[in-house]
C-alpha positions in Angstrom: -35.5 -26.2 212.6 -33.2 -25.0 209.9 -33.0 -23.3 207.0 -34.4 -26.4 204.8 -36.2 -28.8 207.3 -40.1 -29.2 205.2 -38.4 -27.7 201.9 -39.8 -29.1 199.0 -36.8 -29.9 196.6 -36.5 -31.5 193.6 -33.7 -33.5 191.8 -33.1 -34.5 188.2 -30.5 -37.2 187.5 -30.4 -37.6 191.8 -29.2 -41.3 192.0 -25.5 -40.8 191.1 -22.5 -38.7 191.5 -23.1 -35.1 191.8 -27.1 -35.6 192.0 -27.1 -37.9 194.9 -24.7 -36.3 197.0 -27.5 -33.4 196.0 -30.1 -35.3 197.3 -28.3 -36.4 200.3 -27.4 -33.5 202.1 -30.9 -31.8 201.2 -32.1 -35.1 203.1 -30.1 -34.8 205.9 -31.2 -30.7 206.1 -34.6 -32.7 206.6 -36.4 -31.4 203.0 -38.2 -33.5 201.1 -36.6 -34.5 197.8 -38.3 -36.0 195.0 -35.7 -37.4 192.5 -36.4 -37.7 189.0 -33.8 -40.5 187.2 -34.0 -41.7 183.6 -32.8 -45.2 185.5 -35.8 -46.7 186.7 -33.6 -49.6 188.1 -31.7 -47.5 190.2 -34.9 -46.6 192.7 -34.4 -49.4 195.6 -30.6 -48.7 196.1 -31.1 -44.8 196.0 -34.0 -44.9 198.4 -31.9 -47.4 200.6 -28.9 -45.0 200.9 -30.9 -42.1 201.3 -32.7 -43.3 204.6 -35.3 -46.3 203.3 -38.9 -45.3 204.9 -37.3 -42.8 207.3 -36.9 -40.3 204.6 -39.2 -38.3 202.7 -37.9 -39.3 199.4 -40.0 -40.0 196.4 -38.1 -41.6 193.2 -39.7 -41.2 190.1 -38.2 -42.4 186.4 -38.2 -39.8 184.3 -36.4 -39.0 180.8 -36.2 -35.2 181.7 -35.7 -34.7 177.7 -39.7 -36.3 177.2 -42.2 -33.6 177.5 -45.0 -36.0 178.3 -42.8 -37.8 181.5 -41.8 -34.3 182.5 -46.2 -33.5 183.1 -46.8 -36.8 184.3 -44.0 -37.5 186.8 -44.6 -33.6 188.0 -48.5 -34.2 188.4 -47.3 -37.3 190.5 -44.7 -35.3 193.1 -47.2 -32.2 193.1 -49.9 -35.2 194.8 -47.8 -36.1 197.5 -45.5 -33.2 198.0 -48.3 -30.0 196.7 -45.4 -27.8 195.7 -42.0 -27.1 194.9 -39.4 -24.6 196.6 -36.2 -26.1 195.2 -35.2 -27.4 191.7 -31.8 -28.2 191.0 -31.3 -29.9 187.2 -28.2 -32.4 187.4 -29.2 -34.8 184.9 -26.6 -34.8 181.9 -24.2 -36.5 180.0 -20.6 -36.3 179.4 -20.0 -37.3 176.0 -16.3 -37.0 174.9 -15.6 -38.1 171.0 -13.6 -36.4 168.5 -15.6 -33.6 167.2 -14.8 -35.1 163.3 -16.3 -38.4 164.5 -19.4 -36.8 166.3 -22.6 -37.9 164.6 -26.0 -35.7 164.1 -28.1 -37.5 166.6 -25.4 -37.5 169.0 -25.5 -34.3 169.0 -29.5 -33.8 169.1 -29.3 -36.4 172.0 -26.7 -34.7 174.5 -28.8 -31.0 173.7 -31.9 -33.1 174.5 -30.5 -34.0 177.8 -28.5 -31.6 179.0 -30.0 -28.1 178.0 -33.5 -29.2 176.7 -34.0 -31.5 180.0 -33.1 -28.2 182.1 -35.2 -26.4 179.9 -38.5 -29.0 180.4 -38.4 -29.1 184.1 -37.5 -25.9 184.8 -40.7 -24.5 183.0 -43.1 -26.8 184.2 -41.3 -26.6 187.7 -41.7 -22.7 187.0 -45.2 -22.5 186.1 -45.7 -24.7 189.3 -44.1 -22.2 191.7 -45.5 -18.9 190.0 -49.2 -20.9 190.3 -50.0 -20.0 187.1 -52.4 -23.0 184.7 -54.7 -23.1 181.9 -58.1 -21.7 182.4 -59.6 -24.9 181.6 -57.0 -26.9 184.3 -55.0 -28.8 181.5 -51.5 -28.8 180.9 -49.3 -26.0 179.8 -48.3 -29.0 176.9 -51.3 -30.1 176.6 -53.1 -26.5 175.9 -50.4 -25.7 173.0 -51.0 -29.1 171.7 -54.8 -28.3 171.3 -53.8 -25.4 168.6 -54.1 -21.6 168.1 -58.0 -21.3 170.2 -56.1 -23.3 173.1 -52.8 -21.2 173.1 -55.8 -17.9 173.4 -56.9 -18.5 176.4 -54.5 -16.4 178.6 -53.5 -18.6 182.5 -54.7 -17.9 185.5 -52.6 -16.3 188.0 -53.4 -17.6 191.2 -50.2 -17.0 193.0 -46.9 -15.0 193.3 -44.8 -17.3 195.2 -40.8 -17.7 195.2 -38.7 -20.7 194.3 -35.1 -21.5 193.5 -33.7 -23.3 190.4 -30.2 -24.2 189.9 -28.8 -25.3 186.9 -25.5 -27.5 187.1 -23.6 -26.4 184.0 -19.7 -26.7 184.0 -16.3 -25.3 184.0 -15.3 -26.4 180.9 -17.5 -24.8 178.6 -15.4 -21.6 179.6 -12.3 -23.1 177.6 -11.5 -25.5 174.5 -11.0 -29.7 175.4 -10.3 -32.2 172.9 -13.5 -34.7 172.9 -15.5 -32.5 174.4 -16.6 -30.4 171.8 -20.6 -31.3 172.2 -20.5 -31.4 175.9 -18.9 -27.8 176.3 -21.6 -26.7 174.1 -24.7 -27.6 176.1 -23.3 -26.6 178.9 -22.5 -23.1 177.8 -26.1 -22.9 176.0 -27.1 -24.2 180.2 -25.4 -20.6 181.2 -27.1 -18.5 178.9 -30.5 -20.4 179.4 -29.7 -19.8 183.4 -29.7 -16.0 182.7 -32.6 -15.7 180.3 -34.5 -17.5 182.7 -33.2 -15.4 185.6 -34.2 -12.3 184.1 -37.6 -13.5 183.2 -38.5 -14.9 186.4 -37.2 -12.8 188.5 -40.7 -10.7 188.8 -42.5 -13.9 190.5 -39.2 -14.1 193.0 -38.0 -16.9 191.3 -34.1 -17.1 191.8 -32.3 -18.8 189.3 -28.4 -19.4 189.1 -26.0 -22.1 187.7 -23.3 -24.1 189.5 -20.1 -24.9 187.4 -18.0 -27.9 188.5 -15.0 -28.3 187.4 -13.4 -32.2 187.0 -15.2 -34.4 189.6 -14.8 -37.7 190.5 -18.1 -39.1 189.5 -19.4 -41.9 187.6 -20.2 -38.9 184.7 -16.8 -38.0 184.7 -15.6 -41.9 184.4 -18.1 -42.6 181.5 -16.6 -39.2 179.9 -13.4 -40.4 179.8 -13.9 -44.0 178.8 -14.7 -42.6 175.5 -10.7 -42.2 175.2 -10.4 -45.6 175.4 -8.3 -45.6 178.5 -9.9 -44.5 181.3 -7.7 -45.2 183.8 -4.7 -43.8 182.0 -7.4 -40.4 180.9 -7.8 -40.3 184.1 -4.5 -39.7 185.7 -3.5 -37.4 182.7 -6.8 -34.9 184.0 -5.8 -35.1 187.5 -2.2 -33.5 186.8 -3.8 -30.8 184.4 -5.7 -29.7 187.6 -4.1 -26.7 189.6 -4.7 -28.5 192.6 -3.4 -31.9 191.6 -6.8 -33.8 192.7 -10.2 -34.1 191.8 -13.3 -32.6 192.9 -15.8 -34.6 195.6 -19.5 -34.5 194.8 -20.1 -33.8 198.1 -18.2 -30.6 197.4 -20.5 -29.7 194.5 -23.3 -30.8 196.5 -22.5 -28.2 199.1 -22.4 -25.4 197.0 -25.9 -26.0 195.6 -27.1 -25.9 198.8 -25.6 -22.7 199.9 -26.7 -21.3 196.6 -30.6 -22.3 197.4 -30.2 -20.5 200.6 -30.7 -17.2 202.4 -27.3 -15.7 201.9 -27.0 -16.1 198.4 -30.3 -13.9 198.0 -28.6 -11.3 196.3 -27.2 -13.7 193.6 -29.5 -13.7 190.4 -28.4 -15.0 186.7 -25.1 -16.0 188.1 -23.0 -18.9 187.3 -20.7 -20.1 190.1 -17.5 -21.8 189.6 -16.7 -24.6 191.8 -13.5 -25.8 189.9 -10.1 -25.6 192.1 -8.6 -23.3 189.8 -8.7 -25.2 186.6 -10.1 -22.1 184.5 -7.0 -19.8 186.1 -4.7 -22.4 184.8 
């Protein structure tokens, strides 16, 4: 048995690049990994690749930035799975446009995704693992949509149990990039959000940290740089700006998540963890 083998983990953005190589290895440790992908047409190949009917994998489309599919594809998991010890938010986008040409609701749309996703899942996923629901058994969501008598009546605590949430945010929110102006934003505001949420749920034993990759080769990265217009050409040019003249694997990434939801990083609380080869030292 090891460390994961019957873990309960969950996966936004799961069937691509970083987040599949996520889900894979957590498959492989024998967990059970619920994915949640905006991509509803993606579920048949990502349950094929992940093991078919001999893995404990449930796929459920989700927009993580939609409140509503957040409760109802979480209600779903918590049926078959009745818990969550793992949650590791992936899903994001990697918009790079000139900052001049960058409209308003591109703007609202990658913060939607990439922080307020993080944000959505993490606090229903939270309010999962501390045990904690409305006195009347509805929705966090739906109790604050019911108005001011609703919001009065204080939750339940049933339980005190410990989880661990990982936020992937990203190396190059620690520096400046050209066409990346909205996408180094969110995932600075991800950093912050890790350590306010850290701090907060740190009393229920909730462990809470960020991962920062630096360039990977991933189907994120490729969409990133096709907004230059040359994406073959943008992406040699990143390669030789990298200290280690390659690119990063997802599987890499993917291994470092793991670690982080283990044992030995127990100490490790609010911290964001670089995984770049050396391109902030550069």
């Amino acid at each position: 048995m090891g460390e994961f083998t019957g873990k309960r983990v969950v996966i936004t953005g799961g069937a691509l690049g970083i987040g599949f190589a996520t889900a894979e290895i957590f498959v492989k440790a024998g967990a059970r990994v619920a994915i949640l992908e905006i991509e509803e047409s993606y579920a048949q190949g990502t349950l094929s690749r992940l093991g078919g009917e001999a893995a404990d994998v449930l796929f459920l489309p989700c927009d993580v930035s939609d409140a509503l599919a957040v409760e109802k594809n979480l209600a779903v998991l918590m049926e078959r799975f009745s818990g969550i010890d793992i949650l590791v938010n992936v899903a994001g986008w990697e918009l790079n446009k000139p900052f001049l040409d960058t409209t308003w609701d591109e703007y609202r749309a990658v913060m939607d995704e990439n922080v307020g996703g993080a944000f959505l899942v993490s606090r229903e996923v939270a309010r999962l693992m501390i045990g904690s629901i409305p006195a009347d058994n509805t929705s966090m969501c739906e109790a604050h949509r019911r108005g001011a008598e609703a919001q009065a009546q204080p939750p339940v605590m049933v339980r005190k149990s410990g989880g661990v949430i990982i936020n992937v945010a990203g190396a190059l929110c620690r520096g400046g990039h050209e066409g990346y102006a909205l996408y180094q934003a969110s995932k600075a505001a991800l950093i912050a959000l890790t350590r306010s949420m850290a701090a907060e749920l740190l009393p229920y034993g909730i462990r809470v940290n960020s991962v920062s990759p630096g360039f990977v080769l991933s189907p994120g990265l490729r969409v990133g740089l096709r907004g230059t217009g040359n994406e073959e050409k943008a992406l040699r040019e990143f390669k030789e700006k990298q200290p280690l003249k390659r690119y990063g694997m997802t599987q890499e990434i993917a291994r470092t998540i793991m670690a982080a939801c283990g044992g030995d990083f127990a100490f490790a609380w609010g911290s964001d963890i670089l995984v770049d080869g050396g391109y902030t030292l550069a």
